[in-house]
C-alpha positions as CSV (number, residue, x, y, z in Angstrom):
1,X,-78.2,37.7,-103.3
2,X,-78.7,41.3,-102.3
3,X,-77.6,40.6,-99.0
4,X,-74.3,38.9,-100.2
5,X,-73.9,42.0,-102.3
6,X,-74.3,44.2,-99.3
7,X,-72.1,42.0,-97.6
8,X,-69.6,41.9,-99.7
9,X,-69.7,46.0,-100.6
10,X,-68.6,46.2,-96.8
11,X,-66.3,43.4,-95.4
12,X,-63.5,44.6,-96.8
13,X,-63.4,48.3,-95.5
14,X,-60.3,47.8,-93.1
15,X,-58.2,46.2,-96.2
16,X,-59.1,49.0,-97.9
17,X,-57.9,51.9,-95.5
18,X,-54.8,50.0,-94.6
19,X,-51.7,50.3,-97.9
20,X,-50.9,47.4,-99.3
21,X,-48.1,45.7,-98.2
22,X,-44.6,46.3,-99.8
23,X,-41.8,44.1,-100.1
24,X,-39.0,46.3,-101.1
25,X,-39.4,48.1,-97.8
26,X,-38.4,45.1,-95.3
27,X,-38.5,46.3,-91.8
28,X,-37.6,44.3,-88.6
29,X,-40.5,42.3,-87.5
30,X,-41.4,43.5,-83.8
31,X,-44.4,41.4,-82.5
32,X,-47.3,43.9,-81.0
33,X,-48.1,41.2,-78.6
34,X,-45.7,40.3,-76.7
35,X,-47.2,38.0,-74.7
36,X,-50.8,37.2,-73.2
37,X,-52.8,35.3,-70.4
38,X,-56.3,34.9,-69.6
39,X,-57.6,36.8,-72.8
40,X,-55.4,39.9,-72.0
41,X,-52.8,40.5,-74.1
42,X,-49.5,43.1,-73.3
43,X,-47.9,45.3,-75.7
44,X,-44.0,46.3,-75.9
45,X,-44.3,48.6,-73.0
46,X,-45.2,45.5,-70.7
47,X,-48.6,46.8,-70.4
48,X,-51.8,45.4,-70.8
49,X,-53.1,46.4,-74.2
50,X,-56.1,48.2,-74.7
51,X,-58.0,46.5,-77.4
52,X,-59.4,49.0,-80.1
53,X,-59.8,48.5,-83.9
54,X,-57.2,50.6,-84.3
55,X,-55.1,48.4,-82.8
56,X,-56.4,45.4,-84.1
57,X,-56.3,46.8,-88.0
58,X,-52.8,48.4,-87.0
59,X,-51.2,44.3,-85.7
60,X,-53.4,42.3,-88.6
61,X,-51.1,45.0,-91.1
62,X,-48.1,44.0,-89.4
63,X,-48.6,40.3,-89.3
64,X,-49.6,40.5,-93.2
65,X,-46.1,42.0,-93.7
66,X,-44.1,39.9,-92.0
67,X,-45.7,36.6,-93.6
68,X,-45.4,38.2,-97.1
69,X,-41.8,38.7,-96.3
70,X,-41.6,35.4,-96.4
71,X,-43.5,34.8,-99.8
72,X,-42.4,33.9,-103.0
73,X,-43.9,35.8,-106.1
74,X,-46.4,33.5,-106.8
75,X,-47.9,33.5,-103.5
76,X,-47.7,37.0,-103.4
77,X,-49.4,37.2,-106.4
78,X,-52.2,34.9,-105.3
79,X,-52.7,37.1,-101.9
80,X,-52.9,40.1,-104.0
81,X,-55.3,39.2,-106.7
82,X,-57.0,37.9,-104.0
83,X,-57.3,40.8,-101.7
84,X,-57.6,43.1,-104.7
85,X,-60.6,41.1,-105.5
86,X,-62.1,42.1,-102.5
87,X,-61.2,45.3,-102.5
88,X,-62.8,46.3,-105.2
89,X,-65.8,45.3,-103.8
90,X,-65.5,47.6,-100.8
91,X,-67.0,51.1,-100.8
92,X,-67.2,51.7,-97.3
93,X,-68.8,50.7,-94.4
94,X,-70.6,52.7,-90.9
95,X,-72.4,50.6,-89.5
96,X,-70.6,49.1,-86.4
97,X,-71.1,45.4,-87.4
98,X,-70.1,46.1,-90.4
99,X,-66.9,47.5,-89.6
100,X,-66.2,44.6,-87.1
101,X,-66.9,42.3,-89.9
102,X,-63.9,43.8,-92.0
103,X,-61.5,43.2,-89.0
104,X,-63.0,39.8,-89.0
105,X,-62.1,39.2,-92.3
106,X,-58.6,40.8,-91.9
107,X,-57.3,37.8,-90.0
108,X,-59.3,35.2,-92.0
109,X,-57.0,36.6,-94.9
110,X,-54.2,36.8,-92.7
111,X,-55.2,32.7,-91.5
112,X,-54.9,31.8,-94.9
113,X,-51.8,33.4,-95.7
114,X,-50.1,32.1,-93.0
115,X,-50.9,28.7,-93.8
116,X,-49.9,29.3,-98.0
117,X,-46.6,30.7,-96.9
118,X,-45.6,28.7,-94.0
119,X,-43.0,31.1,-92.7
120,X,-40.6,30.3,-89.3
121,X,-42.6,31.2,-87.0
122,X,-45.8,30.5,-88.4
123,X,-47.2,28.5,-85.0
124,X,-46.8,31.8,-83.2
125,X,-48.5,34.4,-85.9
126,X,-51.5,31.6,-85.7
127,X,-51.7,31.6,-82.2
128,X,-51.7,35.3,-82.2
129,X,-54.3,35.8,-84.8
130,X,-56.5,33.6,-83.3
131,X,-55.9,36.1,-80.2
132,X,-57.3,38.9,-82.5
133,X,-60.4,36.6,-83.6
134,X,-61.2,35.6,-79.6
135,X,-60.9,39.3,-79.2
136,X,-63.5,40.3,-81.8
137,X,-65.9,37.4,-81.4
138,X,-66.1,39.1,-77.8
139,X,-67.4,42.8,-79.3
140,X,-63.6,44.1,-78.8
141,X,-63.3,47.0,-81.9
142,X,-66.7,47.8,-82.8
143,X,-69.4,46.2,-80.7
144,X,-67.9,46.6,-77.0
145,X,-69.8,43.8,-74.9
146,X,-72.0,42.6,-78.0
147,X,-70.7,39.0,-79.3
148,X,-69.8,39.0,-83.3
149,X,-69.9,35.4,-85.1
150,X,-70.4,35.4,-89.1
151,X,-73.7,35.0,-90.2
152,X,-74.3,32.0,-92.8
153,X,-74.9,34.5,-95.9
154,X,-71.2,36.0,-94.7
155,X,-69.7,33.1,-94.4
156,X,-70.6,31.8,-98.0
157,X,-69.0,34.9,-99.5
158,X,-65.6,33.8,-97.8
159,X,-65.8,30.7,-99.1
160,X,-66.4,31.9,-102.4
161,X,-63.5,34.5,-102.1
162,X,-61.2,31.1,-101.0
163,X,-60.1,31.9,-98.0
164,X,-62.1,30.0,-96.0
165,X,-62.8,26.3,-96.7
166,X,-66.4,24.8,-96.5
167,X,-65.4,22.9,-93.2
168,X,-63.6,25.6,-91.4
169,X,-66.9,27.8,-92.4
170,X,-69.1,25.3,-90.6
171,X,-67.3,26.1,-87.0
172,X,-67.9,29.5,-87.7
173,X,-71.5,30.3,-89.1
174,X,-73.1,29.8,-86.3
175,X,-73.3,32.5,-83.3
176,X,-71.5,32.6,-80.5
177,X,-74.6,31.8,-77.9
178,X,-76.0,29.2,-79.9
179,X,-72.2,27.1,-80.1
180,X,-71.8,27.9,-76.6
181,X,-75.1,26.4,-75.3
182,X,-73.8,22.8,-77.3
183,X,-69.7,23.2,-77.4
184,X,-68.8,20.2,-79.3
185,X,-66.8,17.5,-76.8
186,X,-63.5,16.3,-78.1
187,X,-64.1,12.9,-79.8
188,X,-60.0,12.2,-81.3
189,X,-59.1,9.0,-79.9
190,X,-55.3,10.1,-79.7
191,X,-56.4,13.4,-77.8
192,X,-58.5,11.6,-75.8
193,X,-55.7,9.1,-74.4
194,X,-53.0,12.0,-74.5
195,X,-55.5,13.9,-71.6
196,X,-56.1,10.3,-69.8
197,X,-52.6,9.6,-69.8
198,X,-51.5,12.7,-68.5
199,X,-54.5,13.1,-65.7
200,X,-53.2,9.4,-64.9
201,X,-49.5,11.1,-64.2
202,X,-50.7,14.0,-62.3
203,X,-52.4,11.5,-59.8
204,X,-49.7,9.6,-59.9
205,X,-47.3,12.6,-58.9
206,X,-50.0,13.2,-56.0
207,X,-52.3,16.0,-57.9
208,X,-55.5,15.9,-57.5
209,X,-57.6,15.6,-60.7
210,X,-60.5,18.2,-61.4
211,X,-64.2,17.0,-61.2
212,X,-66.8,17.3,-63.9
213,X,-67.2,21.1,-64.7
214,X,-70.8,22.0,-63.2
215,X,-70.6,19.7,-60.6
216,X,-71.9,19.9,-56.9
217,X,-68.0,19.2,-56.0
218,X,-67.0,22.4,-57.4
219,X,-67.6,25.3,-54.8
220,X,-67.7,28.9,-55.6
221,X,-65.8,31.1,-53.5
222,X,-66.3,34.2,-54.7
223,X,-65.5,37.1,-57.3
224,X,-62.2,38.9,-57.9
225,X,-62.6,42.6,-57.0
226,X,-59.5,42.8,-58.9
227,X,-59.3,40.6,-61.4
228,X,-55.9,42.0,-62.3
229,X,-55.8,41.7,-66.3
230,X,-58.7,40.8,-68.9
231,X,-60.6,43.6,-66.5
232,X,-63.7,43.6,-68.6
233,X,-64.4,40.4,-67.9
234,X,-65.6,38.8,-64.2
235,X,-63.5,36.3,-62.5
236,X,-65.0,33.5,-60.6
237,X,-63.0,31.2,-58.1
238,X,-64.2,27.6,-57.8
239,X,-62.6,25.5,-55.7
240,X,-62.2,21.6,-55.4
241,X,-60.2,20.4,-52.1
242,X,-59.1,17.1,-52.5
243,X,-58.7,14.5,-49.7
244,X,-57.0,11.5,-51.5
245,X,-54.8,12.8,-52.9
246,X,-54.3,16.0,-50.3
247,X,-54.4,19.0,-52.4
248,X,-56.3,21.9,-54.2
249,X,-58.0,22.4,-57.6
250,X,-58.9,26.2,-58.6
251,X,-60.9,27.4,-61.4
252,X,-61.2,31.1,-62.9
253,X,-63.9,31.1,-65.1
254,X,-64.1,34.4,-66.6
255,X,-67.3,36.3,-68.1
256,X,-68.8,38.9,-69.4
257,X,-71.4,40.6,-66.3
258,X,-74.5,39.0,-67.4
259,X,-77.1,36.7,-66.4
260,X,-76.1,33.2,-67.5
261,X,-73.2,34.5,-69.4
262,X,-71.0,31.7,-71.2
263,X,-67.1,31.5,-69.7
264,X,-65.5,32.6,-72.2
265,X,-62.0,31.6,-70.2
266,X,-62.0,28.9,-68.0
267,X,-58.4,27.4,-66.8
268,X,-58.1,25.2,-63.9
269,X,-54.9,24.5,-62.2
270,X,-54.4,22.1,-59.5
271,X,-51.8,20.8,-56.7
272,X,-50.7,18.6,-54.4
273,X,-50.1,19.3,-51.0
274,X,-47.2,21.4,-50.2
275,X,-45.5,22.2,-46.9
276,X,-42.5,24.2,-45.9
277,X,-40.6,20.8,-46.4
278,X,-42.8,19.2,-49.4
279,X,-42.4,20.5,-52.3
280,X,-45.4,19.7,-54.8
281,X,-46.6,18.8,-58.3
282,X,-49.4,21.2,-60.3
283,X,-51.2,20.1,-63.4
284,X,-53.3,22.3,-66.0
285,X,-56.4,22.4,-68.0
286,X,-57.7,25.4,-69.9
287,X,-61.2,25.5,-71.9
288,X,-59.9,24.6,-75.2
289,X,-60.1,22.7,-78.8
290,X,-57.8,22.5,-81.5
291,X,-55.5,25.1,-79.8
292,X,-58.8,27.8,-79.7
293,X,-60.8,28.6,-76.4
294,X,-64.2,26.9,-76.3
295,X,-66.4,29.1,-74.3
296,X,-68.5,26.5,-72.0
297,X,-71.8,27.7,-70.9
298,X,-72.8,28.7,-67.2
299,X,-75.3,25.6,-66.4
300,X,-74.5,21.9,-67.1
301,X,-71.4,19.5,-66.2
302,X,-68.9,19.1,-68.7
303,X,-66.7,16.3,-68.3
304,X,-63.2,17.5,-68.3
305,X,-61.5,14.6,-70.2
306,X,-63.8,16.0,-73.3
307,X,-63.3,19.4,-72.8
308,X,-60.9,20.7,-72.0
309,X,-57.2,20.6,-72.9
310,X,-54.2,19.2,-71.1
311,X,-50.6,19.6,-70.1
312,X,-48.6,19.6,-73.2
313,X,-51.8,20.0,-75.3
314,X,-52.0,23.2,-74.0
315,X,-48.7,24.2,-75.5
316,X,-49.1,27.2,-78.2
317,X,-52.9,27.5,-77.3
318,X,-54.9,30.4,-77.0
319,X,-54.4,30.6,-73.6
320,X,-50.8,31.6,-73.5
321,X,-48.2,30.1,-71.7
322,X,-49.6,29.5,-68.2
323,X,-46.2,29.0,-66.2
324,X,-44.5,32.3,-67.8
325,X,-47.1,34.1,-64.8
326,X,-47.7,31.0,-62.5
327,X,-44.3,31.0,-60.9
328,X,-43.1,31.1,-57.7
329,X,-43.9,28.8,-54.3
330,X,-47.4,27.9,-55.3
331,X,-49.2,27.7,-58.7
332,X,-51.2,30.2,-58.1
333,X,-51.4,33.7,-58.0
334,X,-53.7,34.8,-55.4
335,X,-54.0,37.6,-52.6
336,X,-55.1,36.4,-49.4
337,X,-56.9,40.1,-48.5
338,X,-59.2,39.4,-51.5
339,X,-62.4,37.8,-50.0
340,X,-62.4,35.8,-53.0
341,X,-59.4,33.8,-52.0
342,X,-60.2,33.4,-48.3
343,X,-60.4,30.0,-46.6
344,X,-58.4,28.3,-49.0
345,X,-56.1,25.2,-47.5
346,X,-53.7,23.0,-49.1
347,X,-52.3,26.0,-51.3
348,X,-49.5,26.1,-49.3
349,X,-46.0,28.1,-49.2
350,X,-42.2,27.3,-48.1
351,X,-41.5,24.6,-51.0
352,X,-41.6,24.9,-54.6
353,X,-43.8,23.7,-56.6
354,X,-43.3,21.9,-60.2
355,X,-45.2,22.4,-63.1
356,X,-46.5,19.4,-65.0
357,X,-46.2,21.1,-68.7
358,X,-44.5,21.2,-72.1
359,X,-41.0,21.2,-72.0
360,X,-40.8,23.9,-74.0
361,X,-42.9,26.4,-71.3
362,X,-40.8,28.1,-68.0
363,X,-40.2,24.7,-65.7
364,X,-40.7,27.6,-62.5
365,X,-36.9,28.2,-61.8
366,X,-35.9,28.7,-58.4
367,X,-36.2,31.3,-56.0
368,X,-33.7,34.4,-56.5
369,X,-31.5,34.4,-53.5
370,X,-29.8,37.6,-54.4
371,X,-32.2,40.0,-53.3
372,X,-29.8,43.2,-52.2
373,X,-29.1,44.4,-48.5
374,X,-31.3,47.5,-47.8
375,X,-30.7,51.1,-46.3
376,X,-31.3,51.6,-42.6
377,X,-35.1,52.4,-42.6
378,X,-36.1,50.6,-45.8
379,X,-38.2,47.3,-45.7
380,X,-37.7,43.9,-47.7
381,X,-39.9,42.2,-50.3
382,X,-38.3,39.0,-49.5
383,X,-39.0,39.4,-45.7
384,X,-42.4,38.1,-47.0
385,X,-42.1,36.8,-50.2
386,X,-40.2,33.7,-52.3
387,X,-40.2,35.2,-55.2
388,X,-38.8,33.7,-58.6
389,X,-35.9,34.1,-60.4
390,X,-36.4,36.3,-63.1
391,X,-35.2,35.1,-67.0
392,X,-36.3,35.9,-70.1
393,X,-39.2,32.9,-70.1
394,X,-40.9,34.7,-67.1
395,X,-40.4,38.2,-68.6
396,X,-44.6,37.5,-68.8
397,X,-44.4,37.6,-65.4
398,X,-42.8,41.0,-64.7
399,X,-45.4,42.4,-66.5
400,X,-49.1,40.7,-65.9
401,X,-48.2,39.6,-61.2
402,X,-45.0,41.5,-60.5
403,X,-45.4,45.2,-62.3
404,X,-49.2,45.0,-61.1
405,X,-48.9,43.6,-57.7
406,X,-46.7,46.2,-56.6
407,X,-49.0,49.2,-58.5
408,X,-52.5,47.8,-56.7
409,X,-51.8,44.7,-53.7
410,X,-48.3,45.2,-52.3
411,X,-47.3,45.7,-49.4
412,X,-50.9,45.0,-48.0
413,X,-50.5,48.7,-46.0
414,X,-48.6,51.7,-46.9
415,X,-47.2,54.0,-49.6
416,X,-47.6,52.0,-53.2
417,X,-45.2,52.2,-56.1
418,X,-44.9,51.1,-60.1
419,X,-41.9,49.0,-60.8
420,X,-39.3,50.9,-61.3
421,X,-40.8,53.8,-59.6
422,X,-41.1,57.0,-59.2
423,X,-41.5,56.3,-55.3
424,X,-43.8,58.7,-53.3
425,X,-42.6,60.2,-50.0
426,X,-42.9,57.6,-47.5
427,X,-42.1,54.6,-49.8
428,X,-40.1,52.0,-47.8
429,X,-39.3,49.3,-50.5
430,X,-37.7,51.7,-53.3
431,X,-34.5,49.1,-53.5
432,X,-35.9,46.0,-53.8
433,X,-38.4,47.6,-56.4
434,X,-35.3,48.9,-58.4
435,X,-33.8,45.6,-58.2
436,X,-37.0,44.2,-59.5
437,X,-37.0,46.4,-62.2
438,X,-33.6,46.2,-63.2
439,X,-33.8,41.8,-63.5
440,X,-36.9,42.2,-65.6
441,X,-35.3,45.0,-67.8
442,X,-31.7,42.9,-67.9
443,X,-34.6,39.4,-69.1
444,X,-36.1,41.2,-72.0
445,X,-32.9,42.3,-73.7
């Protein structure tokens, strides 16, 4: 009982510090997160964000807003009786845990108000709190690389305080190693026949189909030096070539850099064969349950039918959007000078390939053919590269391959440049970088 009273003395620290909302001073809602791949997520300047509690308390007060915008007076009512509940039971908290325990409970509030409310958009605010909780069940605020997951006395007192239910606290209690060494397979009969049915199309539309994660088929080809975004984590590349059907799986599992560390990120992509006169089909999987990321451990084989999510499964999942980045010729996004990526066949570039996804995600539009004539003296990104054509669904793309290919990768030799410039002396591509930078300004307005 002690321990609960600690507990509960402390959660509540960052609800504390931040004002309470106010509904008489509506502002227009303007999303933090603007969009996010691969654990990363990018912030209204297009640029990776730097995860801090500060920004985390800072985008959990902003979310809480916007929902109770939405409220009526009796939900209101019932968020603030409950949050003043638990603020009165707060006197501060230093310890580090401690403090990332409040900004755990922050979006465990902000979870349950979603769901009382129910506003518009409330499939997006979910998707991008449960961003937050991936990011501070990694150590992101408080802990740096130290997992967080609620112990079982913490999790009673948010059961008590209602805004966690009994079963929801049961995914939860345990710690992060100990759910990763047994990550429960999916067992829905309806999920399960929505993943057979779509691996049965992607063969079918000549894409090979990913073996058992953790098998002796998978081969590791190395480690991104530059794993572009989500750079506190390492980036594996496994590769599956397939025969029948002729094509190419890749995997990026992505951990933290320690021995036998759980992949915490884990998507797999995989194609047919494509040629400068083939164009071909790509299919996705991404480590995930119930819309949240699964982290599967670094020894055993893990069937992918049980877990890991498919195609239009994957739609408004923790892992973002994958085709608002993987656009272009081929599904991936690679760089051949990265030793990581070398001796890869059946990749293939020329065509232009389809993604096999939700309707609702970027169907790869085609390549922009109206890449401007260049001064005497300049050279042209197109010379060497297909690139897509840029509208609002691939603004993602400007910012996490485009913005950060030209800053680190391209051109392969020579002077460097941000999007959009400025351009040091020397710089031969300065107006295909400002055309660049003026489609993927013209998509986000």
């Amino acid at each position: 009982m002690r321990d609960l009273i600690r507990v509960a003395s402390l959660v509540f620290i960052s609800l504390q510090l931040a004002p309470s909302p106010d509904r008489s001073a509506l502002v227009a809602f303007v999303d933090p997160i603007q969009g996010f791949a691969h654990g990363a997520g990018f912030g209204l300047d297009g640029k990776e964000i730097v995860v801090t509690a500060d920004f985390i308390a800072q985008t959990q007060n902003v979310y809480t807003q916007h929902v109770l915008d939405s409220a009526s007076t009796s939900q209101s009512a019932l968020y603030q009786s409950k949050r003043s509940f638990l603020d009165s039971l707060a006197f501060g908290a230093t310890l580090p845990r401690d403090l990332q325990l409040a900004l755990y409970a922050n979006s465990l509030l902000l979870d349950w108000l979603i769901d009382q409310v129910g506003p518009s958009d409330a499939a997006q605010l979910k998707v991008r709190n449960h961003l937050l909780i991936s990011w501070l069940k990694r150590g992101l605020g408080y802990l740096g690389e130290e997992d967080f997951a609620l112990l079982p006395y913490e999790t009673a007192l948010f059961v008590q305080a209602g805004i966690l239910t009994p079963g929801a606290a049961a995914a939860v209690a345990a710690p992060l190693a100990v759910a990763a060494a047994a990550p429960a397979p999916e067992t829905d009969p309806k999920v399960l026949q929505a993943r057979e049915t779509y691996a049965k199309q992607c063969r079918k539309a000549g894409v090979p189909i990913p073996p058992t994660w953790g098998s002796s088929l998978w081969v590791k080809n190395g480690t991104l030096a530059d794993p572009f975004i989500s750079v506190s984590l390492k980036a594996d590349v496994y590769v599956f070539e397939s025969a029948t059907p002729r094509g190419v799986c890749l995997a990026l599992p992505r951990h933290k850099d320690a021995a036998d560390a759980d992949n915490e990120l884990l998507g797999i992509i995989c194609m047919g064969e494509q040629t400068d006169t083939k164009n071909a089909n790509a299919c996705f999987w991404d480590n995930q349950k119930d819309k949240k990321s699964t982290p599967i451990p670094s020894s055993g084989q893990f069937p992918l039918n049980t877990y890991f999510a498919a195609g239009q499964e994957l739609d408004g999942g923790e892992g973002g959007t994958c085709t608002a980045c993987h656009a272009g010729e081929n599904s991936y996004v690679v760089h051949p000078d990265d030793p990581a990526f070398n001796n890869l066949t059946d990749i293939g570039s020329g065509g232009w390939y389809k993604p096999m996804v939700a309707a609702s995600w970027p169907q790869n539009p085609g390549p922009d053919a109206a890449f401007p004539a260049v001064p005497a003296g300049e050279k042209k990104c197109s010379t060497c590269h297909n690139l897509p054509k840029i509208d609002k669904s691939l603004t993602p793309y400007c910012d996490s391959v485009l913005a950060l290919a030209l800053e680190k990768t391209m051109p392969p030799a020579g002077q460097r440049a941000k999007l959009g410039g400025p351009f040091p002396v020397g710089y031969r591509y300065q107006t295909h970088n400002m055309y660049l930078a003026q489609v993927c300004a013209d998509a986000k307005k």
